[in-house]
C-alpha positions in Angstrom: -47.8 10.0 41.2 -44.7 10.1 39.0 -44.6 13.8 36.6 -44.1 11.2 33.9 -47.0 9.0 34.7 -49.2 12.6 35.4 -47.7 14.0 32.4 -49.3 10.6 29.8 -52.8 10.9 31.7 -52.7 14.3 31.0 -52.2 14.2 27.4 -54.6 11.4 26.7 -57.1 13.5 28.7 -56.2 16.6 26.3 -56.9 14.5 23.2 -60.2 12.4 24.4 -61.6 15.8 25.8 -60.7 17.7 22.3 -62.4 14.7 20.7 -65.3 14.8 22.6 -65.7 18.6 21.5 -65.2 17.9 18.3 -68.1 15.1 17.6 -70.6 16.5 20.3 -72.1 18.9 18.0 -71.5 16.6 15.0 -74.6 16.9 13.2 -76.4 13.3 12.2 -75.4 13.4 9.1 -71.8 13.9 8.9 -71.4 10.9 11.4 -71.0 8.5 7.9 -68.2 10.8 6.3 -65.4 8.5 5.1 -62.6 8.8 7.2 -60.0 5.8 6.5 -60.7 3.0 4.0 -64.1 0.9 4.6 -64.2 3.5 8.4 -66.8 6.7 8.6 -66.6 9.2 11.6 -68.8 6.1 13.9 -66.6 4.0 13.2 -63.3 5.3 14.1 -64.5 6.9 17.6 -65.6 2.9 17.8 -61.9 2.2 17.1 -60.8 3.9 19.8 -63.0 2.9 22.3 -62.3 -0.8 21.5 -58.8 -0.7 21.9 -59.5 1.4 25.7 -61.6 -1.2 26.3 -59.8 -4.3 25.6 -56.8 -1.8 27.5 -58.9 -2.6 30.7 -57.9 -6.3 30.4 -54.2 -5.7 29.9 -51.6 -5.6 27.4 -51.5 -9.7 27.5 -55.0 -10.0 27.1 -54.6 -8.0 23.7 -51.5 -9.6 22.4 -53.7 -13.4 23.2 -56.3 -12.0 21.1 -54.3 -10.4 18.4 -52.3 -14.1 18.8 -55.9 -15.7 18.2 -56.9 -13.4 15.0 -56.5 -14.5 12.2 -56.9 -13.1 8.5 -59.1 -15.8 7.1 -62.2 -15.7 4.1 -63.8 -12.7 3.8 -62.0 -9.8 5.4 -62.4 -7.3 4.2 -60.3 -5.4 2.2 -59.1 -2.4 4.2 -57.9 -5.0 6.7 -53.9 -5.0 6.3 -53.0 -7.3 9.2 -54.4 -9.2 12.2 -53.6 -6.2 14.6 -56.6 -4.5 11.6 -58.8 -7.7 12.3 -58.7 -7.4 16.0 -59.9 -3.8 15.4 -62.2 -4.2 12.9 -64.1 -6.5 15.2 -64.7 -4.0 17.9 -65.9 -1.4 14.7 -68.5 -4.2 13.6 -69.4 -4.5 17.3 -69.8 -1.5 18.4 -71.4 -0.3 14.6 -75.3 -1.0 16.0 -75.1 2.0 18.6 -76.5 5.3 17.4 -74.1 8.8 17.6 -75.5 9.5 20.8 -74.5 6.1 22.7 -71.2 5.7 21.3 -70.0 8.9 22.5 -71.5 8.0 25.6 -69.7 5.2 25.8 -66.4 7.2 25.2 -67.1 8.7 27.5 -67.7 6.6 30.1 -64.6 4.0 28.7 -62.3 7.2 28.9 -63.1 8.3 32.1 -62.4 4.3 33.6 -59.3 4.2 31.8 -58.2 7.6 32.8 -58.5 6.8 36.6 -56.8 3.6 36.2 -53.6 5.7 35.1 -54.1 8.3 37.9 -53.7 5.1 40.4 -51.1 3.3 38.8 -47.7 2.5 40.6 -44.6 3.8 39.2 -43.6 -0.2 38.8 -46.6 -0.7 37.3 -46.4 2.3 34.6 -42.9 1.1 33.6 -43.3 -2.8 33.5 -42.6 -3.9 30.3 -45.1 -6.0 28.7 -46.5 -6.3 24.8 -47.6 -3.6 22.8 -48.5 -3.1 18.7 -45.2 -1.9 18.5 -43.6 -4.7 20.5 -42.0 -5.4 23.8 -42.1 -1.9 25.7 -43.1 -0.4 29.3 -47.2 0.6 30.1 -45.8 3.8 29.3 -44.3 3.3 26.0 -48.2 2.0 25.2 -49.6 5.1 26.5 -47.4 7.1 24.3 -48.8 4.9 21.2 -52.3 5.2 22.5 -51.6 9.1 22.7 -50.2 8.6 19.0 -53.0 6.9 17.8 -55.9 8.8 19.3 -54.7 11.9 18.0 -53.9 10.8 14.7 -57.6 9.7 14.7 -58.8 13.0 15.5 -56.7 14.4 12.4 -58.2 11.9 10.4 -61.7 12.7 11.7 -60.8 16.6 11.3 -59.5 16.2 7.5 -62.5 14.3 6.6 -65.1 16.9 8.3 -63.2 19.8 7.5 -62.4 21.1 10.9 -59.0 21.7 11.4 -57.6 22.2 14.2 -55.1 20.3 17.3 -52.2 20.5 14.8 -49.8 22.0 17.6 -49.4 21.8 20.9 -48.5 19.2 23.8 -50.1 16.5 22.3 -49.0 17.0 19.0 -45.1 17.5 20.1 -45.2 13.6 22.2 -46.8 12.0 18.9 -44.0 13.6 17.0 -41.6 11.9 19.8 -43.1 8.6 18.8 -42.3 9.2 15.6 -38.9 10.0 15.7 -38.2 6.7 17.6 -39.2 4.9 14.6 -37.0 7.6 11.9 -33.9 5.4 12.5 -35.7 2.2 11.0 -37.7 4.1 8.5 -34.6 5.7 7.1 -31.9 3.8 7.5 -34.4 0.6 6.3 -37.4 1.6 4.2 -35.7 4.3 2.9 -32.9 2.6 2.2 -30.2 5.2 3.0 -26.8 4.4 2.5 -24.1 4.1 5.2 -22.7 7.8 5.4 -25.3 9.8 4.2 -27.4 12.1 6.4 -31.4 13.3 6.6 -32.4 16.4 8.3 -36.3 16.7 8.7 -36.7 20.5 9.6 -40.5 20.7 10.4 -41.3 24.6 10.4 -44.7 24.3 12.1 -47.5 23.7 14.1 -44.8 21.9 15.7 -41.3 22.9 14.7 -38.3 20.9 15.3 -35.2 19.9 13.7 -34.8 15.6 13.3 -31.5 14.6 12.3 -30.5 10.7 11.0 -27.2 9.7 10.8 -26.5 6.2 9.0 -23.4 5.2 10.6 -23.8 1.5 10.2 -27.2 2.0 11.6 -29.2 4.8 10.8 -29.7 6.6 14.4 -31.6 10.2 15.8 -29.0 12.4 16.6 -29.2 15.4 18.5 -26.8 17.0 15.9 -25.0 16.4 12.8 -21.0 16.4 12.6 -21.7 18.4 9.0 -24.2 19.3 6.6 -27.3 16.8 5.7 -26.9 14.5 2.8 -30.3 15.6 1.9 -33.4 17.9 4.2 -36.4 18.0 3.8 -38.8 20.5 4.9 -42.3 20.5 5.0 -44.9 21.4 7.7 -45.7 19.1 11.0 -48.8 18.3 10.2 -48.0 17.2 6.6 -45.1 14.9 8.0 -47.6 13.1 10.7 -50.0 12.6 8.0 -46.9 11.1 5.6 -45.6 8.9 8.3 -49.3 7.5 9.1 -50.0 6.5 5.5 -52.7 9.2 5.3 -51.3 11.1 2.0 -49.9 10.0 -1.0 -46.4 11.0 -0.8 -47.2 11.9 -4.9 -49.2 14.4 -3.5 -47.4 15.7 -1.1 -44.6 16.3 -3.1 -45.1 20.1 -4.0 -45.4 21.0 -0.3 -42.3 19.6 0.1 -39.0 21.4 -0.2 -36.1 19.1 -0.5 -32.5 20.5 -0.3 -29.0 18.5 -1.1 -29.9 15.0 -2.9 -32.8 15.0 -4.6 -32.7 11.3 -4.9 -32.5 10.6 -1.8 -35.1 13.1 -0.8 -37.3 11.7 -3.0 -36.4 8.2 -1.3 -37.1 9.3 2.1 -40.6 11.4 1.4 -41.8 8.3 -0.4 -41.2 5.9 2.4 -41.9 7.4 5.4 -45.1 5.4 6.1 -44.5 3.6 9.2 -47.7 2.8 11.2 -49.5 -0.6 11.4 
């Protein structure tokens, strides 16, 4: 097995098992907390298991069924997009199963999905094929499943008040998902104009220095030629929680230090929202 390839199963085994700890001693009646719009605690783990298991039939059998959604009558409201529909279709599905059966179901869909990683070929692991992101290797997936999983378990964890996982392995890939998206969410949604600079200096759990350079395209750069247009810093697990939509940039703001051009600062903390 490639150290990449043992490196992704790894970390996806990290965040199911820290999931699994998490919503094991989950008492009955904190399985309905509100997690995400129109999702509780059941209904997220019943998120992730849908997507593993729809995994087992391939990235094309996704993207035929995401192809075949559509976003007719009667969706419902927290439903964005037909990537939302496909999902919300495995929530309503899998709704009917008590706490105790869903997990076992993680479980058991985890543990399938796990091995099927373990005895992939390196040719397999790197074929490129369609994911919610777009056209990228099995591995690139992985790294969004990774993404998504643990960003789930933040959700769950901010809505049940047990925080925790903010650090870590796990935490640092997710972040390296994230940064292959800064150039498009700067440079783009941001609107940053051709010349300026962003530094994101993230001082913990995870801490890291992100730099963007819009030089015709706004690019990640391992270092700046001078100082930042604008930087912002702000703690890890605020910025993950920023760039998934989760926090009202509003209300973010006064955790937020933002040195250079406020304008711009301001630009960039309220468009960082990326995720589907």
């Amino acid at each position: 097995m490639s150290s990449r390839r043992l490196e992704m199963a790894d970390l996806l085994g990290t965040v199911w098992a820290d999931l699994d700890r998490l919503l094991t001693p989950l008492p009955a009646s904190e399985w309905d907390t509100p997690v995400l719009p129109g999702w509780d605690v059941h209904d997220t783990l019943a998120h992730i298991i849908g997507t593993e298991r729809m995994l087992e039939q391939g990235p094309e059998s996704i993207r035929q069924r995401v192809a075949a959604t559509t976003l007719g009558e009667g969706v419902k409201s927290h439903v964005r997009n037909v990537i939302g529909q496909t999902n919300e279709a495995w929530v309503d599905a899998l709704r009917p199963l008590t706490h105790e059966e869903l997990l076992a179901e993680f479980r058991a869909v985890t543990a399938r999905r796990s091995a099927f990683l373990r005895a992939m070929s390196d040719e397999e692991f790197e074929a490129v094929g369609w994911t919610p992101g777009g056209e990228r290797p099995y591995s690139g997936f992985m790294r969004i499943r990774i993404f998504d999983c643990w960003m789930h378990e933040q959700d769950i964890r901010h809505a049940i008040g047990r925080p925790g996982g903010e650090g870590g392995p796990v935490a640092e890939e997710c972040l390296e998902e994230v940064k292959a998206a800064l150039g498009f969410v700067i440079g783009k949604q941001a609107g940053a104009p051709d010349g300026s600079s962003v530094t994101i200096a993230l001082d913990g759990p995870v801490t890291e220095r992100i730099h963007v350079a819009v030089e015709g395209r706004a690019k990640v750069k391992e270092a700046l030629d001078g100082p930042a247009t604008v930087t912002l810093r702000l703690s890890s697990a605020l910025f993950m929680r920023l760039v998934g939509g989760r926090i009202d940039p509003r209300v973010a703001k006064p955790q937020v230090t933002i040195e250079g051009d406020q304008a711009l600062g301001t630009k960039v903390l309220d468009n960082l929202a990326f995720t589907v």
